[in-house]
N, CA, C and O of each residue as an XYZ file, in Angstrom:
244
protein
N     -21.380   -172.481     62.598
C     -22.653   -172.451     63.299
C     -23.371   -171.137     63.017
O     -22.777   -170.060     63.087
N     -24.759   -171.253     62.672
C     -25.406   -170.271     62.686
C     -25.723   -169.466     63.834
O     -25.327   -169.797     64.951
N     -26.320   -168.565     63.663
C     -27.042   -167.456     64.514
C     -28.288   -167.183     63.840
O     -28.528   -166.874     62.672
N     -29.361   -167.451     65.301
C     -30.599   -167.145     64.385
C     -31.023   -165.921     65.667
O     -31.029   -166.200     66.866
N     -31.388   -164.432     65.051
C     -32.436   -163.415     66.186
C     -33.634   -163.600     66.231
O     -34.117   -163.506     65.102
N     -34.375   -163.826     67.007
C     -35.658   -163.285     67.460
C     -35.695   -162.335     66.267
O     -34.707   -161.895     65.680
N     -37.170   -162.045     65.950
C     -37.905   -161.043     64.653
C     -37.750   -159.909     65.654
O     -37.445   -158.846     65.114
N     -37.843   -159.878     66.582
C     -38.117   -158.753     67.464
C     -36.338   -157.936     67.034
O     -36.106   -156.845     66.514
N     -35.237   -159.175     67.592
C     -33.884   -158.278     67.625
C     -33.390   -157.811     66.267
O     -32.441   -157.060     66.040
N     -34.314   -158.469     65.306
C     -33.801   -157.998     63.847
C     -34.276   -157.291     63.498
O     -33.647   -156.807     62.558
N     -35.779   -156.473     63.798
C     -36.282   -155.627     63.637
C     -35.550   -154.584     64.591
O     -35.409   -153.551     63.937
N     -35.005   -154.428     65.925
C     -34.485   -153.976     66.708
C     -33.442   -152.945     65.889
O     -33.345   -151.720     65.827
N     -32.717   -154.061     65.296
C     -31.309   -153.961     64.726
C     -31.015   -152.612     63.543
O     -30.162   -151.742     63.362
N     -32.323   -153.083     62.901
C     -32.811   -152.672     61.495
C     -33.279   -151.162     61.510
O     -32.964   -150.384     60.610
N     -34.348   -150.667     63.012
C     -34.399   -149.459     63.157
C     -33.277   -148.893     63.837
O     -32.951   -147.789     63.402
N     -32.564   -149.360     64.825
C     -30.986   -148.541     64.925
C     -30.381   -148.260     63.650
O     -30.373   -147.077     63.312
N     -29.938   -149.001     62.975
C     -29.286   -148.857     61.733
C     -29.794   -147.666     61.147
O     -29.058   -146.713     60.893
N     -31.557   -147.676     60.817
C     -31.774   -146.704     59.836
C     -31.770   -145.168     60.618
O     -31.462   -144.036     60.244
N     -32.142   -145.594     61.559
C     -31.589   -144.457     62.676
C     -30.171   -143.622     62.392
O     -30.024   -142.452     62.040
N     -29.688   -144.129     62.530
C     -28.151   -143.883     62.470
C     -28.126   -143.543     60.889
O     -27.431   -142.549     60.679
N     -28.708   -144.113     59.689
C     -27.895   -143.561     58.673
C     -28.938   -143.138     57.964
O     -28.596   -142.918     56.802
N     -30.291   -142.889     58.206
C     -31.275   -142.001     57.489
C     -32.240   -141.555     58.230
O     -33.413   -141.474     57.864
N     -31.727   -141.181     59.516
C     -33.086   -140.512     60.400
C     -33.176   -138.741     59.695
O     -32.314   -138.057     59.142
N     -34.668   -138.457     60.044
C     -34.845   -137.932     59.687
C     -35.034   -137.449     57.777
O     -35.341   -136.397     57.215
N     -34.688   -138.752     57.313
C     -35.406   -138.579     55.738
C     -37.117   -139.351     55.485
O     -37.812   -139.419     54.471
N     -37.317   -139.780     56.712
C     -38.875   -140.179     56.565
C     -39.312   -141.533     56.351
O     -38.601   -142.499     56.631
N     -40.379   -141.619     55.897
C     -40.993   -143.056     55.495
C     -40.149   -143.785     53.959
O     -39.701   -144.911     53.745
N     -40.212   -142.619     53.167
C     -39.627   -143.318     51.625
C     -38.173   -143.795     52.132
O     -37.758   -144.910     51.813
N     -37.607   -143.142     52.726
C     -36.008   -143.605     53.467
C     -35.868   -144.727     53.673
O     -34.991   -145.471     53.232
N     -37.267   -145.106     54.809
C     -37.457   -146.296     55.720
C     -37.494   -147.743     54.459
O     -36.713   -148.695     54.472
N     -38.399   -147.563     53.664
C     -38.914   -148.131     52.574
C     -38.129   -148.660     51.900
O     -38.346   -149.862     51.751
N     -36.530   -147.931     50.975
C     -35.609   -147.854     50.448
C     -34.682   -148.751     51.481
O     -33.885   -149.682     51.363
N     -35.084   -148.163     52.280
C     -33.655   -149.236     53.278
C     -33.608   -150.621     53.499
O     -32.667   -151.361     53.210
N     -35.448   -151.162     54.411
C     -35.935   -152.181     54.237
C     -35.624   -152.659     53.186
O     -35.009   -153.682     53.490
N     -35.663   -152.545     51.758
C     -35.943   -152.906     50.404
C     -34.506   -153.664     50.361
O     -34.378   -154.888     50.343
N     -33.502   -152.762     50.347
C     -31.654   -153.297     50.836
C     -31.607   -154.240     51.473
O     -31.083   -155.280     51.074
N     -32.369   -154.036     53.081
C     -31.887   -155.110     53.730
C     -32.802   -156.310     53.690
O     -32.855   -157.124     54.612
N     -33.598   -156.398     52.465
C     -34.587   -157.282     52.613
C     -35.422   -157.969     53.879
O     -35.514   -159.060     54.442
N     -35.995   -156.562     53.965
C     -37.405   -156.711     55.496
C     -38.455   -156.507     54.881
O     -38.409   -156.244     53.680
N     -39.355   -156.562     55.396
C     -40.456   -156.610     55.382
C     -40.784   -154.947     56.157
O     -40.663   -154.701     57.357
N     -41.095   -154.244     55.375
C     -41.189   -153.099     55.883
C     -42.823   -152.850     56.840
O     -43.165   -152.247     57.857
N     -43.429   -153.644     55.883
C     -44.746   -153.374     56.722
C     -45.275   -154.348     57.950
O     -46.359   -154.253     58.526
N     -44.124   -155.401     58.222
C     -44.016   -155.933     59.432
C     -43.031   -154.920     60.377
O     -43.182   -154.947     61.599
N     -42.073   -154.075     59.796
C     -41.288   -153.406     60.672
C     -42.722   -152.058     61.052
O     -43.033   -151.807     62.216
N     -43.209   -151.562     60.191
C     -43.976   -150.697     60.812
C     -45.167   -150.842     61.441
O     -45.842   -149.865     61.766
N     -45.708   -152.684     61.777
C     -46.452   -152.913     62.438
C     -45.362   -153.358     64.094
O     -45.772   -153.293     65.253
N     -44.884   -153.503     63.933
C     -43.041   -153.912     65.059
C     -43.215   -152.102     65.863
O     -43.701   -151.688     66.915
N     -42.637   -151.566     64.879
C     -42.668   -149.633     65.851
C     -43.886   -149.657     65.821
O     -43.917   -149.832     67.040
N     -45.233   -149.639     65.477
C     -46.451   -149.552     66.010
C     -47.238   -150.179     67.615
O     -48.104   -149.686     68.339
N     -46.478   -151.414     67.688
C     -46.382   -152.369     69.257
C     -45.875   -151.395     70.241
O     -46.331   -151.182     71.364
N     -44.401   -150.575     69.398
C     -43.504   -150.224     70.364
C     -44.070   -148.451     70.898
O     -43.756   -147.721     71.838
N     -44.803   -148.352     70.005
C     -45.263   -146.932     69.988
C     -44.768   -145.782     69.942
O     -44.928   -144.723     70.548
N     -43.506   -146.541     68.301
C     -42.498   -145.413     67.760
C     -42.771   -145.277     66.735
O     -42.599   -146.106     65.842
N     -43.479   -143.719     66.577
C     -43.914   -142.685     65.701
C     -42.344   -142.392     64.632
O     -41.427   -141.817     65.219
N     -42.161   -142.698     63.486
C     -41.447   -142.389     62.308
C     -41.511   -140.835     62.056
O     -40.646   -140.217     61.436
N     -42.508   -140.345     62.545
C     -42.476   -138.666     62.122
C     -41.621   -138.001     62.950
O     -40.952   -137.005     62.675
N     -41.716   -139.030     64.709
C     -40.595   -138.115     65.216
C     -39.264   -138.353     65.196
O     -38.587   -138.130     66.200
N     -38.728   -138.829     64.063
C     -37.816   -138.854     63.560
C     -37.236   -138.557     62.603
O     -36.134   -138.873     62.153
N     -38.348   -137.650     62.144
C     -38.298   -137.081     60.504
C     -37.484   -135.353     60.972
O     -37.580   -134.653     61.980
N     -36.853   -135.225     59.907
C     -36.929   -133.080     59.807
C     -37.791   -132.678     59.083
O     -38.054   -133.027     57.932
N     -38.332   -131.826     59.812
C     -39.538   -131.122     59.569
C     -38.968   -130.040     57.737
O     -39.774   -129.288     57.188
């Protein structure tokens, strides 16, 4: 039997993850990762845009 998430929990999923293993390398990070996990990156950054999570503050300066 399958499992299907909500776009919401897979997008959810997708920024923990990159959280955890490339916070703080930025947008090209984000981009590269999406690309792996085959997302849609510019639905994920319209997704943190709803949520009104800024990618910079998660960047190192």
């Amino acid at each position: 039997m399958g499992y299907n998430k909500s776009l919401s929990a897979v997008y959810s999923d997708i920024w923990e993850r990159y959280k955890h293993h490339c916070e703080g390398e930025g947008m090209i990070a984000l981009n590269r990762f999406c690309e792996g996990e085959g997302i849609n990156v510019q639905r994920l950054y319209e997704w943190l845009r709803r949520r009104k999570i800024s990618i910079s503050d998660y960047q190192d300066s």
